[in-house]
NUDOFI-45748 format. One record per residue: residue number from 1; chain; x, y negated, z negated of N, C-alpha, C in turn. Coordinates in steps of 0.1 Angstrom, whole numbers, always signed. Atoms other than C-alpha are relative to their C-alpha. Layout:
BEGIN
    nr   kette      nx      ny      nz     cax     cay     caz      cx      cy      cz
   NUM       A       X       Y       Z       X       Y       Z       X       Y       Z
...
***
This chain:
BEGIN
    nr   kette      nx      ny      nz     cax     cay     caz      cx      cy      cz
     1       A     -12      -8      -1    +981    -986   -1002      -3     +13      +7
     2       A      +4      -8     -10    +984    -955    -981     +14     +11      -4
     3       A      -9     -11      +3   +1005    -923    -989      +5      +3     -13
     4       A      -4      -6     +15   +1016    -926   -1023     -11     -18     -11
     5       A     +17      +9     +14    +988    -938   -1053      +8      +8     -12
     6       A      -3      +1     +16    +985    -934   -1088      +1     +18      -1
     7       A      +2     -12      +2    +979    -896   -1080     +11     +10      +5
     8       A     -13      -5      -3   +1011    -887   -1067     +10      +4      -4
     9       A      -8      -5      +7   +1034    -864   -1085     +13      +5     +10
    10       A     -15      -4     -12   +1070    -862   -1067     +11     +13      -9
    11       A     -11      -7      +7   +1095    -837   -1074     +10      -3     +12
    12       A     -15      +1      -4   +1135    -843   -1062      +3      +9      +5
    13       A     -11     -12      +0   +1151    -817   -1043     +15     -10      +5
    14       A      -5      +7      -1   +1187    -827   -1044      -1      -5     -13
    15       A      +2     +12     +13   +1183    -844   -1078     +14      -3      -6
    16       A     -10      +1      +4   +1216    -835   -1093     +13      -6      +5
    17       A      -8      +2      -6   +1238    -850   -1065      -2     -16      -3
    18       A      -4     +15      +1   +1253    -882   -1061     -14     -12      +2
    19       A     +15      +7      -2   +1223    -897   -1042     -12      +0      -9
    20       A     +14      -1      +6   +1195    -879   -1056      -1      -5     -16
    21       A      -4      +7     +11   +1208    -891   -1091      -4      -9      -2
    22       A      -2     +16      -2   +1210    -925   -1086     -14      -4      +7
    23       A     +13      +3      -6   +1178    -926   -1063     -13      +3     -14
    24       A     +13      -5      +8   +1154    -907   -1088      +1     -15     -17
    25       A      +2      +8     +14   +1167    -931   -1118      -6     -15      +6
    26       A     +13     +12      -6   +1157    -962   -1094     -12      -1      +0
    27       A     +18      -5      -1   +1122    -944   -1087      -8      -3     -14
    28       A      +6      -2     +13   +1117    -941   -1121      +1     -14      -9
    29       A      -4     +13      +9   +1128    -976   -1133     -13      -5      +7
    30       A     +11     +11      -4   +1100    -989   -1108     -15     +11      -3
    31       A     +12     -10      -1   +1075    -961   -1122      -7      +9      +8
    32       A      +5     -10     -11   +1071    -937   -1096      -4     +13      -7
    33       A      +5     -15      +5   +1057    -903   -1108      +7      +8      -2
    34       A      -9      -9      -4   +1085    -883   -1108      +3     +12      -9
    35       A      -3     -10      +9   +1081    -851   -1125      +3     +15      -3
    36       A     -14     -13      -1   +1106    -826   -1118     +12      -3     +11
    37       A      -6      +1      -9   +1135    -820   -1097      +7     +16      +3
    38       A      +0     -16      -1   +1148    -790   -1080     +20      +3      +7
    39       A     -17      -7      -7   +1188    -778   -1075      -1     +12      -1
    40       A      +2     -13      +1   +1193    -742   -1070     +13      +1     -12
    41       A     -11      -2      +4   +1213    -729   -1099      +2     -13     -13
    42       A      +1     +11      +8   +1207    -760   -1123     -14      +0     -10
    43       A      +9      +3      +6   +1177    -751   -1136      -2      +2     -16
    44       A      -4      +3     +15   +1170    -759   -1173      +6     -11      -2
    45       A      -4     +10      +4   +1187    -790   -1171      -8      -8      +3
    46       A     +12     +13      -5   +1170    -829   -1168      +9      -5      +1
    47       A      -3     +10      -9   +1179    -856   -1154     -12     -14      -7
    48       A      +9     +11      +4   +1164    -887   -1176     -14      +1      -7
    49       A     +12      -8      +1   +1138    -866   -1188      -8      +6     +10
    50       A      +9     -13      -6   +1129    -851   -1159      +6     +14      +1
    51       A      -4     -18      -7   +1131    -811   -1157      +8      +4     +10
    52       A      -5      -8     -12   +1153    -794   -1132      -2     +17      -3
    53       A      +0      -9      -1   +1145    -766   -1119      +5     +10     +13
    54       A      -5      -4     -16   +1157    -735   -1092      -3      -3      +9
    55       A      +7      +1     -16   +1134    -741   -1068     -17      -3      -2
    56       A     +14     +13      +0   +1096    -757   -1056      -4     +11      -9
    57       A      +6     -11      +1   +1081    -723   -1065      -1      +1     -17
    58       A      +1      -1     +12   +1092    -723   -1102      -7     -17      -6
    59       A      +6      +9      -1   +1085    -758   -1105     -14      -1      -3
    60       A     +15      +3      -1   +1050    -759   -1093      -8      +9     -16
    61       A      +9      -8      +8   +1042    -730   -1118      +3      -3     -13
    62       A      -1      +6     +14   +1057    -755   -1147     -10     -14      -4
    63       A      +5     +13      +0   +1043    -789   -1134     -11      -1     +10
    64       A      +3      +2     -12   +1017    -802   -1111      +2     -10      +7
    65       A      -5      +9     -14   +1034    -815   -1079      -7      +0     +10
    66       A      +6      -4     -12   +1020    -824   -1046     +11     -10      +8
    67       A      -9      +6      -9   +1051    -843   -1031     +15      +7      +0
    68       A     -13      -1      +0   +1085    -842   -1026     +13      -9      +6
    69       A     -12      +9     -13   +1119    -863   -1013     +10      +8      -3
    70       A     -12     -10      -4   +1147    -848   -1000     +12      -8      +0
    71       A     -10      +5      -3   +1179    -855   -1005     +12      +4      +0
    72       A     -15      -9      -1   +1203    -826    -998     +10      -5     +14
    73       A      -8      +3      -5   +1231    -828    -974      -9      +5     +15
    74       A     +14      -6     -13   +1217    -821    -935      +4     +17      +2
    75       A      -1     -12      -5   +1234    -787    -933     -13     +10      -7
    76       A      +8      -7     +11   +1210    -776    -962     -17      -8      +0
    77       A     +16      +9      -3   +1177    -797    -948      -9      +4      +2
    78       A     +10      -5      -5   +1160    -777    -930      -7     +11     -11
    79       A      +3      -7      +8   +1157    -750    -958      -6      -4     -10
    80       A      +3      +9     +13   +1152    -776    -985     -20      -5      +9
    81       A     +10      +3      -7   +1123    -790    -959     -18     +13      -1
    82       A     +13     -10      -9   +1105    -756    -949      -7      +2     -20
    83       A      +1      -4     +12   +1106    -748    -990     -14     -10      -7
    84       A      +9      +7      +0   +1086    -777    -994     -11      -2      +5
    85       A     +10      -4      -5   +1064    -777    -969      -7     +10      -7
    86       A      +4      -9      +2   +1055    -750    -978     -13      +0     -11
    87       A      +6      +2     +14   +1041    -756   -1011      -7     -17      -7
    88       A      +4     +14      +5   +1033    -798   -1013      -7      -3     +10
    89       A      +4      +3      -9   +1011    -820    -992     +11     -13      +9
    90       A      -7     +13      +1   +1038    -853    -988     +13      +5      +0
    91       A      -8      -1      -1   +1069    -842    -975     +12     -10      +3
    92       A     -13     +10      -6   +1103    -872    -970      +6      +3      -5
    93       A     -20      -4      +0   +1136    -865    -959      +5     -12      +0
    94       A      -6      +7      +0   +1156    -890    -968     +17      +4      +8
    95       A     -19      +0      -3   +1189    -873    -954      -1      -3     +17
    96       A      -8      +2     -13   +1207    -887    -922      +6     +15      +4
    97       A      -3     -10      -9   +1218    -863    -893      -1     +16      +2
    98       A      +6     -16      +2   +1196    -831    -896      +0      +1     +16
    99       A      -3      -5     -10   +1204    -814    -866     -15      -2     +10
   100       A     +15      +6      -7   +1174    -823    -838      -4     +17      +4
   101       A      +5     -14      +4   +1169    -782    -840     -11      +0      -6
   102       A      +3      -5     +16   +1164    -778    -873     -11     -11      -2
   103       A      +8     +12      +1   +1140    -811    -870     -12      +5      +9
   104       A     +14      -6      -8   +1120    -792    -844      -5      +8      -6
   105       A     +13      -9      +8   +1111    -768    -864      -6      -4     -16
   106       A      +6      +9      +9   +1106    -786    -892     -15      -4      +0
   107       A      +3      +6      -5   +1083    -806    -877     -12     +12      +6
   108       A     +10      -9      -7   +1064    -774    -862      -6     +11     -11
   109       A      +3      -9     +12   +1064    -756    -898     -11     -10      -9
   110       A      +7     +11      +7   +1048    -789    -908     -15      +0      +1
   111       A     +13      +0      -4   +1019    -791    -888      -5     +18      +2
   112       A      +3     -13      +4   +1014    -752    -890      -5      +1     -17
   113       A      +3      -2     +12   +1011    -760    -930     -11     -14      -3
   114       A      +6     +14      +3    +994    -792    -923      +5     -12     -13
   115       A      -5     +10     +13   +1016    -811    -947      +3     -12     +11
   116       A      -3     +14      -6   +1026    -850    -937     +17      +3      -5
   117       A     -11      -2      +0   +1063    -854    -931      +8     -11      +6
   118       A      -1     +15     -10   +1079    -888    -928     +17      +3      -5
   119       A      -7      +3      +2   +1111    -892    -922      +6     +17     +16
   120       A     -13      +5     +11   +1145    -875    -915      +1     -15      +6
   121       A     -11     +18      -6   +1167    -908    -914     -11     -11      -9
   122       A      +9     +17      +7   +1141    -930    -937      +7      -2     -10
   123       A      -4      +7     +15   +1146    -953    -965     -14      +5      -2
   124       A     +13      -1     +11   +1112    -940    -977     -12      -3      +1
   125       A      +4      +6      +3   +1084    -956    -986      -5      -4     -10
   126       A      +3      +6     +12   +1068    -980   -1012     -10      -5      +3
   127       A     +15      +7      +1   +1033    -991   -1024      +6     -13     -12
   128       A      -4     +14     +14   +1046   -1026   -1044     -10      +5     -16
   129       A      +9      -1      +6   +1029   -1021   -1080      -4     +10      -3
   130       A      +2     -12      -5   +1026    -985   -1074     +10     +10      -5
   131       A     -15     -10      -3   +1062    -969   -1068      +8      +5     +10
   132       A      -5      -5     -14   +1084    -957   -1040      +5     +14      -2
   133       A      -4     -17      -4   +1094    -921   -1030     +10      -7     +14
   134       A     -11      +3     -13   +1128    -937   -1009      +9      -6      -9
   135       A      -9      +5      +4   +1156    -956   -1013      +2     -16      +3
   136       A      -1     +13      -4   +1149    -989   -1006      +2     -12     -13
   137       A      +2      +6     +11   +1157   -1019   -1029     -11     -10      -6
   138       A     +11      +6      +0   +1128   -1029   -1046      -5     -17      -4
   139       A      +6     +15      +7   +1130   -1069   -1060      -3      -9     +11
   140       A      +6      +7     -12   +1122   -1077   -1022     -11      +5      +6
   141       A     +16      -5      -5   +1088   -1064   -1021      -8      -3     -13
   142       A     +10      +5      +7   +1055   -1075   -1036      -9      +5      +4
   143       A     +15      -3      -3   +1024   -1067   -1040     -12      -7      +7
   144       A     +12      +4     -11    +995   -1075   -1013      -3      +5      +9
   145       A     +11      -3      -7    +977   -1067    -983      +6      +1     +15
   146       A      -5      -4     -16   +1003   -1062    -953      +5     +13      +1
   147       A      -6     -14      +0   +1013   -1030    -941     +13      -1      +3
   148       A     -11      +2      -7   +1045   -1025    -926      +6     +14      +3
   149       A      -3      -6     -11   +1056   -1000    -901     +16      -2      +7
   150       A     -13      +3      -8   +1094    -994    -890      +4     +10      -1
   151       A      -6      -8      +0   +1119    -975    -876     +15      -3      -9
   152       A     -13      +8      +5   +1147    -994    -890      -1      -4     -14
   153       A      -1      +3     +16   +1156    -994    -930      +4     -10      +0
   154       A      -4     +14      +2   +1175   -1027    -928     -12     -11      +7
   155       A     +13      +8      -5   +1147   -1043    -905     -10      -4     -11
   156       A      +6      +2      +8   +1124   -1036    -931      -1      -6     -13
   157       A     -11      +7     +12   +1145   -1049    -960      -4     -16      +7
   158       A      -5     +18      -4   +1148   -1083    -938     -16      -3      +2
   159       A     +13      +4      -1   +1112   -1084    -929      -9      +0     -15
   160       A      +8      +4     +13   +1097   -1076    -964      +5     -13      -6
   161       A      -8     +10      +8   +1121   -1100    -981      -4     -13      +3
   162       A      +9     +13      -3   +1109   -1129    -956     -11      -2      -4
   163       A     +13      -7      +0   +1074   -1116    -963      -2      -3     -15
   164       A      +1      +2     +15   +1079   -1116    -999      +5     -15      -6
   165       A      -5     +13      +2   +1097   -1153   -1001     -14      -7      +7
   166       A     +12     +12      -3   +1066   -1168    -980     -12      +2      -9
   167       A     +16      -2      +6   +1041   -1155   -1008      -6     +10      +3
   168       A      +8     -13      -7   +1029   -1125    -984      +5      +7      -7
   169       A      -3     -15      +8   +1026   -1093   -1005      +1     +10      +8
   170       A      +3     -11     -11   +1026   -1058    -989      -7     +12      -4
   171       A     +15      -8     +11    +999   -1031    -997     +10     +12      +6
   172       A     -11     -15      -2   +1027   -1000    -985     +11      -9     +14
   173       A      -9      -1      -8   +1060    -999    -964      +5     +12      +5
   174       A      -4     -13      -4   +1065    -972    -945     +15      +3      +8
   175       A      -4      +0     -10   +1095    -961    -929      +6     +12      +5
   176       A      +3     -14      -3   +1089    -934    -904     +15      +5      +8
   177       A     -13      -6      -4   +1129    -927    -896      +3      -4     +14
   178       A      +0      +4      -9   +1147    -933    -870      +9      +9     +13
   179       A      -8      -9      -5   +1157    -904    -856      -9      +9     +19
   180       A      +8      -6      -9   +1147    -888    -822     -12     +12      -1
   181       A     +11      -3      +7   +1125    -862    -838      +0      -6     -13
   182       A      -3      -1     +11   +1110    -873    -866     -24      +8      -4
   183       A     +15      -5      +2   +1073    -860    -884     -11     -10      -2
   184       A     +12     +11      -3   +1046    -891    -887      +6     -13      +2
   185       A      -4     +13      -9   +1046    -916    -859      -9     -11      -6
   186       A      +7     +11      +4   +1034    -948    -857     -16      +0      +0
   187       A      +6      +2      -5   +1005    -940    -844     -14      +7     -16
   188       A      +7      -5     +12    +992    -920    -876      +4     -11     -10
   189       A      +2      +8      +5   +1004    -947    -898      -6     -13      -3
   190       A     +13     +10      -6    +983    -974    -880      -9      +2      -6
   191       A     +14      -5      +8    +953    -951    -888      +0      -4     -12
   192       A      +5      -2     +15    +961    -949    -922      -1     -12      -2
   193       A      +0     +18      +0    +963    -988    -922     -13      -4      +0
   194       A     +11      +3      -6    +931    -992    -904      -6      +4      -9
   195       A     +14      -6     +13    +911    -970    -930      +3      -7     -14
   196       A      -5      +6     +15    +932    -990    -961      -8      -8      +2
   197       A      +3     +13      +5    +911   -1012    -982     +10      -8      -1
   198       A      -9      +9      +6    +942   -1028    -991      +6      -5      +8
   199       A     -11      +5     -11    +960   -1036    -958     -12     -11      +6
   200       A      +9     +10      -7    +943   -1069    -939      +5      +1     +15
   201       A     -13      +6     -14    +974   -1070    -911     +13     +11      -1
   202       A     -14     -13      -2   +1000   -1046    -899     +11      -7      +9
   203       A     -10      +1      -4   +1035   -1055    -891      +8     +15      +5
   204       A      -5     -11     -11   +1055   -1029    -865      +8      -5      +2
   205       A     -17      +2      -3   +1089   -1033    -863      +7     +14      +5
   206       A      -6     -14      -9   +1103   -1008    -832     +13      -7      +1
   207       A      -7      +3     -10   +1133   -1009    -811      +1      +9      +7
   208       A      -1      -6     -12   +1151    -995    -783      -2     +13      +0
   209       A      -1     -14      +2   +1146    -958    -774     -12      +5      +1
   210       A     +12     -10      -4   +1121    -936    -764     -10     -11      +5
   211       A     +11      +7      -3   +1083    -944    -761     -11      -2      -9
   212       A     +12      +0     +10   +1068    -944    -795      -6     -12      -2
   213       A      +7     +14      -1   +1063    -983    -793     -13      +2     +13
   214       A     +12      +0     -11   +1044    -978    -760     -15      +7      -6
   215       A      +7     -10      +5   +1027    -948    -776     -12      -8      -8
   216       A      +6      +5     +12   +1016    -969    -805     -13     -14      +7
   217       A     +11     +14      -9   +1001   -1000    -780     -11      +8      +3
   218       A     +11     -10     -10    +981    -971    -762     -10      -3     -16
   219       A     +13      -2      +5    +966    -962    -795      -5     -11     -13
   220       A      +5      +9      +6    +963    -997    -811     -12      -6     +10
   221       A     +14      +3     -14    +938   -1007    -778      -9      +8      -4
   222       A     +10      -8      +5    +920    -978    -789     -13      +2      -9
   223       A      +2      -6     +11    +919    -975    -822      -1     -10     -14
   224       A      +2     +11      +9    +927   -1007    -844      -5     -10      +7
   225       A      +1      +8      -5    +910   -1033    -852      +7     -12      -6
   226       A      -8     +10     +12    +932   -1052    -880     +12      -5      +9
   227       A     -11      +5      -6    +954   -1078    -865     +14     +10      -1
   228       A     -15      -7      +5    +990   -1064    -857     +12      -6      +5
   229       A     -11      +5      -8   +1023   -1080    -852     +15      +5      +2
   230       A     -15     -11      -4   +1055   -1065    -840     +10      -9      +5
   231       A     -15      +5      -7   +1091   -1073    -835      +8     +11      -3
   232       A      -6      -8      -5   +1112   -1053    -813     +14      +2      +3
   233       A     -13      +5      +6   +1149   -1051    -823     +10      +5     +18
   234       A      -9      -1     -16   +1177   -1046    -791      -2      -3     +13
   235       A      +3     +13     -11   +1168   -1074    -767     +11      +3     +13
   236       A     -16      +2      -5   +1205   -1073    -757      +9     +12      +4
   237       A      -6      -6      -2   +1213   -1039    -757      +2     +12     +14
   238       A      -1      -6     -11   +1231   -1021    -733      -5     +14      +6
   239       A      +2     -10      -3   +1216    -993    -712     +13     +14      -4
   240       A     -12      -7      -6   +1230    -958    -720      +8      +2     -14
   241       A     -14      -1     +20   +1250    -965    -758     -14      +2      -7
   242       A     +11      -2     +12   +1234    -954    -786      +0     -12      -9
   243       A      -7     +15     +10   +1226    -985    -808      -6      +2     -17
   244       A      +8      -3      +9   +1221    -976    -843      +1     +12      -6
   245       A     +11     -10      +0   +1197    -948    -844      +4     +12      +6
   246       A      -1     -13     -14   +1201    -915    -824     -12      -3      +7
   247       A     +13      +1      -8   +1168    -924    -814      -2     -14     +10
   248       A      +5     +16      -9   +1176    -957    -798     +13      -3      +9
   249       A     -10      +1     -11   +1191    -952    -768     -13      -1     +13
   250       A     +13      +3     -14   +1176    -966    -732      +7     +11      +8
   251       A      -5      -7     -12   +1178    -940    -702     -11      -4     +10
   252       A      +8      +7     -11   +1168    -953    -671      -3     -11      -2
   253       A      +9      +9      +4   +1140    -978    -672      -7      -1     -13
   254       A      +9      +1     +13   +1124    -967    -702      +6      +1     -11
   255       A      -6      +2     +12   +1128    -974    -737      +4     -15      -5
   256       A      -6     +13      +1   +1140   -1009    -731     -13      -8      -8
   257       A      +4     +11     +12   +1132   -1036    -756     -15     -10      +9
   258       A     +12      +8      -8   +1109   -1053    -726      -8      +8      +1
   259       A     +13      -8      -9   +1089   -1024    -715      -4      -1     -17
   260       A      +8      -2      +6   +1078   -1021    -750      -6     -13      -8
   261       A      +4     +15      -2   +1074   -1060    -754     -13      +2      +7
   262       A     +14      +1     -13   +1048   -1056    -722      -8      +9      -7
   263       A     +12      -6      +4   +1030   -1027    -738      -8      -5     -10
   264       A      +6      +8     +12   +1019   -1045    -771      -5     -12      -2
   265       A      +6     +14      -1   +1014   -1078    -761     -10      +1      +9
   266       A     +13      -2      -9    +989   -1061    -732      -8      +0     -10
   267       A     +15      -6      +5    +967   -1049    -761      -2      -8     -13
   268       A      +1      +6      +9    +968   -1080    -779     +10      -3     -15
   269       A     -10      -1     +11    +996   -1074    -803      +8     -13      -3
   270       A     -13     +10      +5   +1015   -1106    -816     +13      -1      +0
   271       A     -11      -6      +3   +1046   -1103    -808     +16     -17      -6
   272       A      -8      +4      +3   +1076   -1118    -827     +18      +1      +7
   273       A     -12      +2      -7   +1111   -1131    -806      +8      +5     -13
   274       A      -8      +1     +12   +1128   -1131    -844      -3      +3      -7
   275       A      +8      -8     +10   +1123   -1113    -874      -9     -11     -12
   276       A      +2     +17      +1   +1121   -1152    -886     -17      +2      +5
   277       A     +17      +3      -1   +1087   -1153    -869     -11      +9      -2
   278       A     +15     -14      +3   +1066   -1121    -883     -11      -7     -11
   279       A      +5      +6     +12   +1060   -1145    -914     -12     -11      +5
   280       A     +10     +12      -4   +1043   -1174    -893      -9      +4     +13
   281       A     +13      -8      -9   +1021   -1148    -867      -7      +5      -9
   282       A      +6      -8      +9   +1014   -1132    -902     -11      -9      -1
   283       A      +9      +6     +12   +1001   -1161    -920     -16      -5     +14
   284       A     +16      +2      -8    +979   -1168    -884     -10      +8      -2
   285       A      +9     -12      -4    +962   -1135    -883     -12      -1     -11
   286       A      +7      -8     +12    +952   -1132    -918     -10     -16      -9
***
């Protein structure tokens, strides 16, 4: 498993809202760590037994945290973000449409604090067995020894689920958002793959838009040696529309579903036509 262990204390910002509500009591039904949460102006109350508090700052100086998920509205993201940073190592934003501003500097306050920062636009991620810090539903993931890599929360959902019906477990799911900026690419979650005892095989589920698929071929030739197989969603789609994602739009030549077909299968990558065939390149590799 790779980003969140047994040693991972999360706190909620966002807790008291509709989402963060309903998210933290899932977290907690599948035993995730979760011990605080933070609204401004709420503090003193819980939430299921966990604490709410003003802010990370009082928090920290009640509990010890080293994470966080986010789940305020996007106008209020980037503040909720930098606050964190600030003070945890394991930053995710789970909120949709944080201004691609406010995500640059995010993202530049991040690596200035050296904190990890996955997301905006994720479902999360989960170690099966473990716990998740997202929102994904958990009775379609198990425990075992694949990793999984995406930009797409529903992708991931359909690929574990096949994954988990053939018997294959998964040792973490990451999913690193799918937004045009976002804070850890594929290319660092590979790493953390390659150095997992617990991962055997890495599944990569891209699509259309930009070049982080390419990105990721370059530094799988490099850098991994654990089988990897990928399937690349918008075959079909038209140059030019956004499909999805804000991050999955083709301009020009690049970005398209083929060019990053060609880059991954140069460097040995398995590649899957259907999300149908990740399950039967899987069970080859491993």
């Amino acid at each position: 498993m790779i980003l969140l262990n047994k040693d991972t204390k999360c706190l909620v910002q966002g807790i008291t809202g509709t989402q963060g509500s309903f998210h933290t009591s899932e977290m907690l039904k599948y035993n995730t760590n979760i011990v605080a949460g933070v609204t401004p102006g709420k503090g003193g109350q819980s939430l299921e037994g966990v604490p709410i508090f003003n802010s990370i700052e009082e928090a920290k100086e009640n509990k010890d945290i080293n994470s966080s998920i986010i789940f305020v509205p996007a106008p209020f993201a980037k503040d909720a973000a930098f606050e964190s940073i600030k003070h945890l190592d394991l930053v995710i934003i789970i909120t949709e449409h944080v201004p691609v501003h406010d995500a640059m500097e995010i993202m530049e306050y991040a690596k200035e604090n050296n904190t990890t920062v996955i997301g905006p636009n994720t479902p999360g991620i989960i170690s099966p067995g473990v716990g998740k810090l997202g929102i994904m539903p958990t009775h379609i993931f198990k425990e075992g020894n694949v990793g999984v890599i995406s930009r797409s929360g529903t992708l991931t959902y359909e690929v574990a689920s096949q994954l988990t019906m053939s018997g294959i477990g998964q040792s973490t799911c990451v999913g690193i958002g799918g937004d045009p900026v976002i804070g850890t690419n594929y290319s660092n979650i590979l790493q953390r793959f390659e150095d997992d005892p617990d991962t055997d095989a890495i599944v990569l589920i891209g699509e259309i838009g930009g070049n982080a698929e390419e990105v990721a071929a370059k530094y799988i030739e490099d850098n991994i040696s654990k089988p990897v197989v990928s399937y690349i969603a918008g075959m079909t789609a038209p140059p030019g529309k956004r499909m999805g994602h804000a991050g999955a739009i083709i301009q020009g030549n690049s970005g398209t579903a083929q060019s990053k077909i060609n880059a991954l299968s140069d460097v040995g990558v398995k590649i899957a036509k259907m999300p149908s065939e990740i399950v039967e390149q899987i069970k080859r590799s491993i």
